[in-house]
N, C-alpha and C positions, 0 to 999 in steps of 0.2 A: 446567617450564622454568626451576625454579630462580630463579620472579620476574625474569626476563629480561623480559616482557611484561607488567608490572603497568599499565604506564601506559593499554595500550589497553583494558583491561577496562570504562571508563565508557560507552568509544565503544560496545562491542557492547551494552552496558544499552541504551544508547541507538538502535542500531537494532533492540534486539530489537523495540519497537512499530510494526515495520514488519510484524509477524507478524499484527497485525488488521488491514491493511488490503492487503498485496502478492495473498490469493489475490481478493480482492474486485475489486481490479483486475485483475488478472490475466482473470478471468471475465466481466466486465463490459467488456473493449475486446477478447476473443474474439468476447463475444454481438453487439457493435456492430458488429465488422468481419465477422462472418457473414451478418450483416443487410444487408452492402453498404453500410453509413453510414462511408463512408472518408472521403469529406470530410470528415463530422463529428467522425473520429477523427484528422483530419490537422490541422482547426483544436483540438482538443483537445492534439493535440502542440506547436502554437504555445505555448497556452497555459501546458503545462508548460515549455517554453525560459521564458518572461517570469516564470511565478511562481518558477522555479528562479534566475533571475539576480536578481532582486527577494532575496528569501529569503537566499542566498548572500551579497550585497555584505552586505547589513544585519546575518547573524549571524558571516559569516566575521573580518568586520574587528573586528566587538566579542569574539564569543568562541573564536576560534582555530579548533584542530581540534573542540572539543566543538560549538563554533558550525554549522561546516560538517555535522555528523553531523546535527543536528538543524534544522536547510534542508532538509538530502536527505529527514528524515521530514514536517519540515510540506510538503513540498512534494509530497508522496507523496498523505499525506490532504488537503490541498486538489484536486485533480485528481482522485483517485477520489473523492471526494463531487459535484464537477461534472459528471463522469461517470454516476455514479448517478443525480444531479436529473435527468439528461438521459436517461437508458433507462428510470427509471421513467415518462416519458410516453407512452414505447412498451411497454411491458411493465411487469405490474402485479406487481414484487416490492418485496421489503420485509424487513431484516433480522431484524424480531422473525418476521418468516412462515420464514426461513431457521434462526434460532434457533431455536424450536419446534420444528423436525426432529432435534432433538440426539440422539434416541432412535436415528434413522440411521447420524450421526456415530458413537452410539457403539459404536452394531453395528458397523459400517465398523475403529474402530479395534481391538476386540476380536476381527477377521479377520485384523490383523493376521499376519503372522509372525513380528516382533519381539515381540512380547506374546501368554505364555503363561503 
């Protein structure tokens, strides 16, 4: 693009660390809304409105757009770790027990179809 878009490239550095924790949550408030724990998944949205507005005023005002990029990621991993604490009491998982499976993972990505 002829350096047209130079300026945004920090912002997607910066969400790229959204990549270790979106599929985590992502699976993690499937498992709790499967489970029929909607309440607990309704006051967990609470929770994301007040840490997101918390996060936002504090990084927006001091560091701009960079600030705001990185609100949206702490506020991502704080709630999926609340999340966590909270289904690991009902269900006994555990990232290093998920990481251990990497042998899966990397069957899974060498079935790929993009990768031959």
């Amino acid at each position: 693009f002829g350096g047209k878009y130079d300026h945004g490239s920090p912002l997607v550095r910066t969400f790229g660390f959204l990549a270790f924790v979106v599929p985590w949550n992502a699976v993690i408030v499937s498992y709790m809304l499967g489970m029929g724990k909607v309440k607990q998944a309704f006051y967990y949205s609470i929770a994301l409105i007040v840490i997101g507005c918390v996060s936002y005023a504090a990084l927006t005002t001091r560091f701009g757009e960079s600030g705001t990029a990185w609100a949206f990621v702490i506020t991502m991993y704080a709630i999926t770790i609340l999340i966590y604490m909270y289904i690991r009491k009902i269900v006994p998982v555990s990232i290093t027990g998920v990481v251990r499976r990497g042998k899966d993972v990397w069957m899974f990505i060498k079935t790929l179809p993009l990768i031959k």
